[in-house]
VMD Tcl script that draws the C-alpha trace (Angstrom):
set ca {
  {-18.83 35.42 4.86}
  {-17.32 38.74 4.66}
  {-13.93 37.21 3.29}
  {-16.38 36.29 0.05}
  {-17.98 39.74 -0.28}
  {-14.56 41.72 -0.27}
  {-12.71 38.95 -2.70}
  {-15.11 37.63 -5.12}
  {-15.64 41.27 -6.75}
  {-11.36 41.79 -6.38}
  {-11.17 38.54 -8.54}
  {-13.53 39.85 -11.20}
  {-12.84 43.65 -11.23}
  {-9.81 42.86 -13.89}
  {-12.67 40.64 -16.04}
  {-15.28 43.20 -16.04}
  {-13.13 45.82 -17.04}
  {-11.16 44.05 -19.66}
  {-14.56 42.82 -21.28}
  {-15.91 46.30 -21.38}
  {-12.62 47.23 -23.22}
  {-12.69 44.18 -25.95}
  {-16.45 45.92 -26.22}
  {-15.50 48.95 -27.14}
  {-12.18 48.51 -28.65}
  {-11.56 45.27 -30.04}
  {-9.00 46.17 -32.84}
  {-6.23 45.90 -31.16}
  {-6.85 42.98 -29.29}
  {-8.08 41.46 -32.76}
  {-4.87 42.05 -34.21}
  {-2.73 40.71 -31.42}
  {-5.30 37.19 -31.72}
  {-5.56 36.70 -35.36}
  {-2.89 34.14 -36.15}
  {-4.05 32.04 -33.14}
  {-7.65 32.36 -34.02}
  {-7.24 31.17 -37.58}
  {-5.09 28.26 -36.82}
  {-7.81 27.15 -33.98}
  {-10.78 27.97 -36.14}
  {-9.00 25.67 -38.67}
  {-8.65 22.88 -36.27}
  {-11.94 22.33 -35.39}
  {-14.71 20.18 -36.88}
  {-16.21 21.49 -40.06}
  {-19.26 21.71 -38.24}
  {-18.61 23.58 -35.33}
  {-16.05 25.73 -37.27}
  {-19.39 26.79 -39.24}
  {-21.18 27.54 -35.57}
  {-18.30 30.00 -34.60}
  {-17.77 33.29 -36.07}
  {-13.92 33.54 -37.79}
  {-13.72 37.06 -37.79}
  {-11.45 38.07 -35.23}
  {-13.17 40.83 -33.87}
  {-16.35 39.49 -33.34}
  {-14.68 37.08 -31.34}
  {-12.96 39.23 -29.38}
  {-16.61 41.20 -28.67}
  {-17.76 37.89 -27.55}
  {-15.31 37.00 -25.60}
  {-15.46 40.16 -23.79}
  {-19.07 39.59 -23.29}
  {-19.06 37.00 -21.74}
  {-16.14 37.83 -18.84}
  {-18.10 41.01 -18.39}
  {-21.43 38.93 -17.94}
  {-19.63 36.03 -15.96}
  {-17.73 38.90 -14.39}
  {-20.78 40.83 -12.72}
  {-22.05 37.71 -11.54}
  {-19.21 36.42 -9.59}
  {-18.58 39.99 -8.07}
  {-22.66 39.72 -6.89}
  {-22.44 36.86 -5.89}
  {-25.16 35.54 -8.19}
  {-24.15 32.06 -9.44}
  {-20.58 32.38 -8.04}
  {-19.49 28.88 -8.76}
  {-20.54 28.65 -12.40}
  {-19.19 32.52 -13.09}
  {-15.74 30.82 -11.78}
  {-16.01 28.42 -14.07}
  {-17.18 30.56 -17.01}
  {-14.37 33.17 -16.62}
  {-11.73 30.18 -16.65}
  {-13.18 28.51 -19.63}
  {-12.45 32.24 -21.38}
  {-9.31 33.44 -19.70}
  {-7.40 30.03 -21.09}
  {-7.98 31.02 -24.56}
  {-7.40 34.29 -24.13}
  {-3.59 33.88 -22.46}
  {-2.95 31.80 -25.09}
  {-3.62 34.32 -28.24}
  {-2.73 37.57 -26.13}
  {0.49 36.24 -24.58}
  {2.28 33.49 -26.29}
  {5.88 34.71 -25.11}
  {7.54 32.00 -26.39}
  {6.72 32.98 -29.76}
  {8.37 36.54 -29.14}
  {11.28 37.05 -30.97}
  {12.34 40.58 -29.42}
  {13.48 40.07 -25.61}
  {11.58 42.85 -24.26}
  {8.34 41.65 -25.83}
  {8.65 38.50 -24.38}
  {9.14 39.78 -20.95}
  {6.48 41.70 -21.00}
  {4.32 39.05 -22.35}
  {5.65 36.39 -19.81}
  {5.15 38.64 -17.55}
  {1.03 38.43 -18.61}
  {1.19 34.75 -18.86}
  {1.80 34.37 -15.85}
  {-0.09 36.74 -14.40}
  {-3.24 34.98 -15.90}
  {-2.08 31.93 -15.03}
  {-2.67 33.31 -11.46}
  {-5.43 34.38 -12.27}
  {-7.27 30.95 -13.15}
  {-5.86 29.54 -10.10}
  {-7.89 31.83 -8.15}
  {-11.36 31.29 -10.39}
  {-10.82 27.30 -9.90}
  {-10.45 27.95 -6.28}
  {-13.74 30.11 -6.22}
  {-15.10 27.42 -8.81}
  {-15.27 24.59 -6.18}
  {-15.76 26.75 -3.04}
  {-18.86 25.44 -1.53}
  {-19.10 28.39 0.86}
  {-19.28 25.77 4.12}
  {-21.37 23.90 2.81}
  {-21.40 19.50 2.23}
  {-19.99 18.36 -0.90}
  {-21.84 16.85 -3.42}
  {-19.89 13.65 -2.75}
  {-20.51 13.75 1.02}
  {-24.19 14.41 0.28}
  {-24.21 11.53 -2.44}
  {-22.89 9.01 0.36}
  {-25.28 10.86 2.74}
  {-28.45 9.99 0.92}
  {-27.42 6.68 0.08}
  {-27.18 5.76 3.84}
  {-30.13 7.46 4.54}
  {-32.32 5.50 1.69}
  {-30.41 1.84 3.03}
  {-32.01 3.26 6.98}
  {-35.16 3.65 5.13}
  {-35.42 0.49 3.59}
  {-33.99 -1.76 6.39}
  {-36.74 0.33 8.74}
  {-39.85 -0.60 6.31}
  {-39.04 -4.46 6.54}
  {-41.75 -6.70 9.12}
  {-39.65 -6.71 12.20}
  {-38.14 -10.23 12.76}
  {-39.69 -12.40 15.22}
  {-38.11 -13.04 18.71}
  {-36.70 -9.56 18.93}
  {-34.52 -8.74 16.23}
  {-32.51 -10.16 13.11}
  {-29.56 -11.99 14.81}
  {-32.29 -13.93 16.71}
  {-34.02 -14.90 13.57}
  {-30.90 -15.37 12.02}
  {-30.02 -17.97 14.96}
  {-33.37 -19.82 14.84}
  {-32.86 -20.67 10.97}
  {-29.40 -22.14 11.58}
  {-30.96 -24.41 14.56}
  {-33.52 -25.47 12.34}
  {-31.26 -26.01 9.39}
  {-29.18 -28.48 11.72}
  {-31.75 -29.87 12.90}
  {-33.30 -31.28 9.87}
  {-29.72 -32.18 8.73}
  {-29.59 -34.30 11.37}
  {-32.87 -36.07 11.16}
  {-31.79 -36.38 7.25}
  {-28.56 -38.44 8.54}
  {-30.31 -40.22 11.12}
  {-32.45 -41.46 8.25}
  {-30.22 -42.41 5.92}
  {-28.11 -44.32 8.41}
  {-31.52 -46.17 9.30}
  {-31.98 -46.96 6.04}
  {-28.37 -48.28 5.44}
  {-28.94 -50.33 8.48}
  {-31.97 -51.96 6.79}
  {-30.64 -52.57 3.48}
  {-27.39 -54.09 5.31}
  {-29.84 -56.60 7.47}
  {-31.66 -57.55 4.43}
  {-28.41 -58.05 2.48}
  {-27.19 -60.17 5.42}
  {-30.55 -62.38 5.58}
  {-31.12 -63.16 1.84}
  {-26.89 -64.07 1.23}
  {-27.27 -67.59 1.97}
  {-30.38 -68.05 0.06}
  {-28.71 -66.12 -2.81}
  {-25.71 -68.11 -2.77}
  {-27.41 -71.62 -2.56}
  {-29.66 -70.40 -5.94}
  {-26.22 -69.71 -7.21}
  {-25.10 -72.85 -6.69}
  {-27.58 -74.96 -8.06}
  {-28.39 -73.38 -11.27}
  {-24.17 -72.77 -11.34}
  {-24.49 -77.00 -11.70}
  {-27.68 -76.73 -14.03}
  {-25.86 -74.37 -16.32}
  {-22.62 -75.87 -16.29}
  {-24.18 -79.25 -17.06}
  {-26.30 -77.64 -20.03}
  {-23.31 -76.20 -21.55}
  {-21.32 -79.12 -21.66}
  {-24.03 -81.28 -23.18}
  {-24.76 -79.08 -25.83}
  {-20.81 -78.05 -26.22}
  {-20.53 -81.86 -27.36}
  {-23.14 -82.27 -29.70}
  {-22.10 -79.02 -31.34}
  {-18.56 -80.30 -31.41}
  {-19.77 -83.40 -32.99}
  {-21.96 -81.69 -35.55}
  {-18.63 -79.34 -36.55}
  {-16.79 -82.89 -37.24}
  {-19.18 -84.88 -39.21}
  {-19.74 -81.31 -41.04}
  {-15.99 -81.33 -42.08}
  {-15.65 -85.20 -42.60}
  {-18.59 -84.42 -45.30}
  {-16.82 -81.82 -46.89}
  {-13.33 -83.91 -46.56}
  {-14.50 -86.80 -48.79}
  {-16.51 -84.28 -51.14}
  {-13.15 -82.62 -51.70}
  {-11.58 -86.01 -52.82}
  {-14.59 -87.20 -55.17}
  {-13.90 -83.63 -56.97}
  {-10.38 -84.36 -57.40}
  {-10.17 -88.00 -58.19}
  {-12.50 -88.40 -60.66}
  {-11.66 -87.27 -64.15}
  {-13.17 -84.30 -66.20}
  {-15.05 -84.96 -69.12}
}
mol new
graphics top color blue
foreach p $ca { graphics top sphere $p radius 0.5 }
foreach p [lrange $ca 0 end-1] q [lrange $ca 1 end] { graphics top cylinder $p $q radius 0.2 }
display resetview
């Protein structure tokens, strides 16, 4: 799109040239950094502190490296996404060591250095912008949702087609069956209830007549042998009655 062509090199003009600058003159950019590089160096983890240089300058060449690098790209368009990206992941770092205006103690300074902040500020709206710009093109959320209807087509399309034309078909026959054998299950049970009631019905008198007459049989055996144990328990205490006077009548010698 010609929109693209005529703003993506706009948007980097400012990062190729100030890279080439930091390049070739780093001092003073060095200078203006320092305090905030030392207090960030300190911060980090002793072992990426030892991975990153801590002079100032070579920071500053690096820096400017790398928006020169990400800088040409994005004005190409070669990569324009990821040079976005690249030149916001260095122009944060930057506005904070170049232009900390509320650090300023003399008014115009701050200004002037507001006046950058914000400007950069700008700036990385514009690269986030370009970051996520897809140029027309599908998301990589849309596409995500895309393919994962597509695969579910695929693999409902490879299943054996259902029998009877289709799934709700199939779907109806296994109900019908389903009831139907519940049915004959209840129709068998009930059958056999009926049975077991008939059979009940038949065998009660001949199960209460057994009752009856071995009711009499037992009753008649308990009683008979509930008296001779009750006259066993009394001529076993009469014994032990008249034992207990022989001990205590007759004297000790």
């Amino acid at each position: 799109m010609l929109v693209r062509r005529i703003a993506r090199p706009l948007l980097a003009a400012v990062f190729i040239t100030g890279g080439i600058d930091a390049l070739r003159h780093p001092a003073g950019k060095a200078a203006l950094a320092e305090p905030f590089i030392q207090r960030a160096h300190g911060a980090l983890p002793g072992g990426v502190a030892a991975l990153v240089p801590s002079h100032p300058e070579n920071l500053v060449r690096l820096n400017g490296a790398i928006q020169a690098g990400a800088g040409a790209l994005l004005a190409t368009g070669t990569v324009p996404r990821i040079a976005s990206l690249t030149l916001a992941g260095s122009l944060l770092p930057t506005t904070l060591a170049s232009h900390a205006f509320w650090a300023e103690s003399d008014p115009a300074q701050r200004a002037a250095h507001r006046t950058q902040f914000f400007k950069n500020m700008s700036l990385l709206g514009g690269l986030l912008i370009a970051g996520v710009d897809t140029e027309g093109r599908p998301s990589l959320g849309w596409r995500g949702r895309r393919a994962a209807r597509r695969a579910s087509d695929a693999v409902l399309a490879a299943l054996p087609p259902a029998p009877d034309g289709g799934a709700q078909a199939a779907v109806g026959e296994r109900l019908h069956s389903t009831s139907e054998r519940v049915r004959e299950l209840a129709a068998e049970a009930a059958g056999r209830g009926a049975a077991l009631a008939e059979v009940a019905q038949e065998r009660a008198p001949e199960l209460l007549a057994l009752a009856r007459e071995h009711g009499a049989e037992w009753t008649e055996v308990a009683a008979e042998r509930g008296t001779r144990l009750g006259h066993t328990v009394g001529e076993g205490a009469e014994r032990a009655v008249r034992r207990a006077r022989r001990t205590v009548t007759e004297p000790r010698s």
